[in-house]
C-alpha positions as CSV (number, residue, x, y, z in Angstrom):
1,X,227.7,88.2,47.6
2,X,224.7,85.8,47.7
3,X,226.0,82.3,46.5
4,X,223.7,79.4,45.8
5,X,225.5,75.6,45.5
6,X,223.4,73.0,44.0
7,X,223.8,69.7,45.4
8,X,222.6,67.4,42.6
9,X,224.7,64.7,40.7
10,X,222.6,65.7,38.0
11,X,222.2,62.8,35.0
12,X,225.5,60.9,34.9
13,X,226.6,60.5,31.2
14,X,223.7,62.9,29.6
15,X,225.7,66.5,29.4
16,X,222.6,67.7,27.7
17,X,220.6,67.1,30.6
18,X,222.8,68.3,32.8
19,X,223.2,71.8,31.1
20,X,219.2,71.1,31.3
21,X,219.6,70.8,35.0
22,X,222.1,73.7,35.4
23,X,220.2,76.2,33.4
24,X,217.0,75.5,36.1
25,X,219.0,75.5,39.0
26,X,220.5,79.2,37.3
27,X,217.1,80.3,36.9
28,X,216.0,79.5,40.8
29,X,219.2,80.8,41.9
30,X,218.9,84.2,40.1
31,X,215.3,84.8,41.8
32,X,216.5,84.3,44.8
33,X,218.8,87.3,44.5
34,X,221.8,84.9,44.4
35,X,225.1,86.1,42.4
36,X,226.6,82.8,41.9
37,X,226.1,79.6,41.5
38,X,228.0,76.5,42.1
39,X,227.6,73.3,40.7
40,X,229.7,70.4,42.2
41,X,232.8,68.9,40.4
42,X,232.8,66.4,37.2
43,X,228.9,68.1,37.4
44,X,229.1,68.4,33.4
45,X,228.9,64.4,32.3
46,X,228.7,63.0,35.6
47,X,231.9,61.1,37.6
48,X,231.5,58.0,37.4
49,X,231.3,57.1,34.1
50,X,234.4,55.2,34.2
51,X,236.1,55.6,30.4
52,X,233.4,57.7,28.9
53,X,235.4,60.6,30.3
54,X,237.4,60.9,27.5
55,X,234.4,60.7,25.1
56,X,232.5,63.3,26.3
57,X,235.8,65.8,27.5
58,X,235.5,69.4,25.8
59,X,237.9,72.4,25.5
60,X,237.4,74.8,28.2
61,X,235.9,76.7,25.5
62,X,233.4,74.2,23.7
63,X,230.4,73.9,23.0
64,X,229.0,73.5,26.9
65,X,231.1,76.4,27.9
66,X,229.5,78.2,25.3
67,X,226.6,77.2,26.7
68,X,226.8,77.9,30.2
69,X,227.7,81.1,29.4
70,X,224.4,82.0,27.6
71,X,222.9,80.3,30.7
72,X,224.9,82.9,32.8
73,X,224.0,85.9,30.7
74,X,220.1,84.7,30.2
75,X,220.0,84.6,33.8
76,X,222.1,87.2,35.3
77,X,224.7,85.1,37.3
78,X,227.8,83.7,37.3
79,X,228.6,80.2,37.4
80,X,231.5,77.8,38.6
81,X,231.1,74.3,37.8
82,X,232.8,71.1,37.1
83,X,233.8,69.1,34.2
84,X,236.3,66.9,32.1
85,X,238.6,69.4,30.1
86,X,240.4,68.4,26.8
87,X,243.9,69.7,26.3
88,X,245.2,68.0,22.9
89,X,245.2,64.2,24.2
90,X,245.5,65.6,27.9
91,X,242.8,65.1,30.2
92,X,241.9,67.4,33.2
93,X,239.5,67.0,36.1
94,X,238.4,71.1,36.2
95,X,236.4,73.3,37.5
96,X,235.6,77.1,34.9
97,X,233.9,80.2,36.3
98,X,231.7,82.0,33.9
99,X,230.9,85.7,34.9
100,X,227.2,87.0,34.8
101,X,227.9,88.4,31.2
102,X,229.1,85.1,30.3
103,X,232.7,85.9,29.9
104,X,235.0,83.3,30.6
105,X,237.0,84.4,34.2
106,X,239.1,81.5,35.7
107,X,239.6,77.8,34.8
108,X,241.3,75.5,37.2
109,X,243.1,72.2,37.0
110,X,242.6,69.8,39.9
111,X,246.0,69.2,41.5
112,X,245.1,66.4,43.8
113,X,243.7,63.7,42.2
114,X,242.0,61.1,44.2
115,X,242.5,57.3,44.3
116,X,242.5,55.0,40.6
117,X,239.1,56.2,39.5
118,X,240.6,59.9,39.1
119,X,243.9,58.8,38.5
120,X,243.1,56.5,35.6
121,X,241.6,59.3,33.2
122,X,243.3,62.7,34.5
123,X,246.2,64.0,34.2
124,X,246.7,66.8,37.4
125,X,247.0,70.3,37.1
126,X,250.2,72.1,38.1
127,X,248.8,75.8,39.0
128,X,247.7,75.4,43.0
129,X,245.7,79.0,42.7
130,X,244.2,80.4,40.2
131,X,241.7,83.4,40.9
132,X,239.4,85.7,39.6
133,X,237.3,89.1,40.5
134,X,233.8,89.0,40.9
135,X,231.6,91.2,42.9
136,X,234.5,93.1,45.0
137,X,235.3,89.3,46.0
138,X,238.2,87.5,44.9
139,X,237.2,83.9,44.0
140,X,239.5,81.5,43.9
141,X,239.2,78.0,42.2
142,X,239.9,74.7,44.0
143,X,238.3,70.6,43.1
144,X,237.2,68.3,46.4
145,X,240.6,66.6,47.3
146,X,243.0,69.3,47.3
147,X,240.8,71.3,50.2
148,X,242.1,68.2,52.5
149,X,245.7,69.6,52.0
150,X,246.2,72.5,54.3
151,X,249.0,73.9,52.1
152,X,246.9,74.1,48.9
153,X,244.2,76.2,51.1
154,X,246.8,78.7,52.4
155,X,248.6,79.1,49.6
156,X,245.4,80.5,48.3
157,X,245.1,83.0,51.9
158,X,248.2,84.1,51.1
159,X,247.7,85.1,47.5
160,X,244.3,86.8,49.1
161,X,241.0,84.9,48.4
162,X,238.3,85.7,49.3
163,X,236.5,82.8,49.1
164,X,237.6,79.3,47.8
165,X,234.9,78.2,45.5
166,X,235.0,74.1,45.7
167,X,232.7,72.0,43.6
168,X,233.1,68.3,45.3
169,X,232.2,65.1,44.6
170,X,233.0,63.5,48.3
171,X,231.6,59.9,48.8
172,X,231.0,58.2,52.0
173,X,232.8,57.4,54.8
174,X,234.6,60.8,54.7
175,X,231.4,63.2,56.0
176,X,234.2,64.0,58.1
177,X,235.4,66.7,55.3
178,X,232.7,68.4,55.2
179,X,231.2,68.6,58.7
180,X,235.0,69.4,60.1
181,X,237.7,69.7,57.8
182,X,236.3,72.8,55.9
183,X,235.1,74.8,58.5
184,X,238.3,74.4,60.1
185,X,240.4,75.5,56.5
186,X,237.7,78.3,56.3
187,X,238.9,79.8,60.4
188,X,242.5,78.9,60.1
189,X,242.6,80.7,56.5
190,X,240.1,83.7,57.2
191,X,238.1,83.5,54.4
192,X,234.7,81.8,53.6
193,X,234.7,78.5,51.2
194,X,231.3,77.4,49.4
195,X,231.8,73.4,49.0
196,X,229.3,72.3,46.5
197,X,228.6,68.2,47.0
198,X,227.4,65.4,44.4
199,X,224.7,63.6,46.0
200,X,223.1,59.8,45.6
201,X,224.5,56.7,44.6
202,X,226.4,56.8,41.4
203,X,228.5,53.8,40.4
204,X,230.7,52.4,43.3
205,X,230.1,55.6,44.9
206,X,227.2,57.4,47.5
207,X,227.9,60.9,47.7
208,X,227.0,62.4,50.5
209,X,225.8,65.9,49.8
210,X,226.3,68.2,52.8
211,X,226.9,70.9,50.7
212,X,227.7,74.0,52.9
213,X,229.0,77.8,52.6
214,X,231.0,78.1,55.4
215,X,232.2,81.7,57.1
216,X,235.5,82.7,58.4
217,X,234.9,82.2,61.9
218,X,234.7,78.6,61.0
219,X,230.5,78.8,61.1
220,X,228.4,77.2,58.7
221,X,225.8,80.1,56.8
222,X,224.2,77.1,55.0
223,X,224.0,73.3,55.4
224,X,222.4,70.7,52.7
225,X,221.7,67.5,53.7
226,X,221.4,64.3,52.2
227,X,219.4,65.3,49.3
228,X,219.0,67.2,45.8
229,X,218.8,70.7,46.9
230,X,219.6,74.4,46.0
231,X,221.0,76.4,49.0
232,X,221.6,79.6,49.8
233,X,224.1,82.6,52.2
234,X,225.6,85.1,51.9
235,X,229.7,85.6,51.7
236,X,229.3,89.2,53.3
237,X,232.9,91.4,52.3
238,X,231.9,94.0,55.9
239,X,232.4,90.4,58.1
240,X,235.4,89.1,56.3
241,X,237.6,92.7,56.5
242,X,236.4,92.5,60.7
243,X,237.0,88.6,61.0
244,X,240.6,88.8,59.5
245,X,241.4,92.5,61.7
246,X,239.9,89.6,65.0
247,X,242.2,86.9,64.3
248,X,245.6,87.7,62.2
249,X,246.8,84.2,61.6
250,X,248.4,85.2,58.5
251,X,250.4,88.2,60.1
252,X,251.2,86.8,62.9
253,X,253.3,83.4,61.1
254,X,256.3,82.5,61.4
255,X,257.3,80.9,57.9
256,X,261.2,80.9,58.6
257,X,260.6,78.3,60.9
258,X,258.3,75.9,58.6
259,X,260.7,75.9,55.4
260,X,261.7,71.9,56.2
261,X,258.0,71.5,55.8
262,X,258.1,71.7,51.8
């Protein structure tokens, strides 16, 4: 399955210019025979925007999901992206996947929320994998932070994705995640992960981009740099099936011996 990942911080605090943005990026995606697109995390409104989170926070079926979806169905591909879900007077930091014909497939709750600037406006999810069909692939659903945590990633191996879908928003100094740390979780979980990067300065932060798709033999299809860009690869089903038969991590664990882990 061709995936594209957009590494753009879009316009911080405009959500009508990003669904602006998102729409485009669909459009460019599509031609290039893509079959998903994925935009990085809090890519709705923007992250830092400090308390106009909760101002601009929609249902995970409001208006913008609405939106998105005719996006999805105008264009002819699903999308994940990222943004600041209402629950009553709850607040979640999630990420939504939108099917091609624009029906609503998976929304996720980030788990792991990340320093005071997350901390101070979400509250955390409590579902670690949450999943949906698309294309013969299963996708699962995970938000920037919680791919550092080895036991979030293999939960979702074990429950048997495909490929993690990860819409980021990873500042500098930590390149270190994305040049190392997911390739690694995408070898020692046999399955590819498409980790989708904010880029720029934005308040306090300077996202680093290096957005990548990255294969289950730990090898990077595509690499952004430092930049807005849209990139492309393929998450190929024929490689994953021969990967997993090549290296049988899961089969060949021991759990009885990790139980004082938890």
């Amino acid at each position: 399955m061709r995936t594209a990942l957009l590494q753009s911080s879009g316009r911080p605090g405009s959500v009508v210019e990003n669904l602006k943005v998102l729409d485009e990026a669909a459009g460019r995606a599509a031609a290039a025979g893509a079959a998903l697109l994925v935009a990085p995390e809090m890519f709705l409104t923007g992250y830092a925007i400090g308390d106009a989170i909760g101002r601009l926070a929609e249902p995970a079926d409001g208006d913008s999901a609405d939106a998105i979806a005719e996006t999805a169905t105008r264009h002819g591909i699903a999308i994940a992206y990222g943004y600041p879900e209402r629950d009553g007077e709850t607040v979640h930091n999630s990420a939504q996947l939108i099917s091609a014909d624009g029906t609503r497939l998976a929304n996720y709750r980030k788990t792991h929320l990340f320093g005071c600037a997350e901390r101070d406006h979400f509250t955390p999810g409590d579902q670690p994998v949450v999943q949906a069909e698309l294309n013969g692939l299963t996708v699962g659903l995970m938000i920037c932070y919680d791919v550092e945590f080895p036991e979030n990633v293999r939960a979702h191996a074990l429950a048997g994705t495909d490929l993690l879908v990860v819409p980021t928003a990873n500042m500098h100094p930590f390149e270190l995640v994305a040049e190392s740390m997911v390739p690694v979780r995408a070898f020692e979980n046999q399955m590819y992960i498409a980790y989708a990067n904010r880029v720029g300065q934005e308040g306090e932060f300077e996202f680093f981009g290096l957005s990548t798709l990255v294969g289950p033999d730990g090898i990077a299809r595509t690499r952004a740099g430092r930049s807005e860009q849209l990139v492309l690869a393929d998450a190929d089903p024929a490689f994953l099936a021969a990967s997993r038969e090549a290296n049988p991590y899961l089969n060949d664990r021991r759990p009885g011996l990790y139980g004082s882990l938890g």
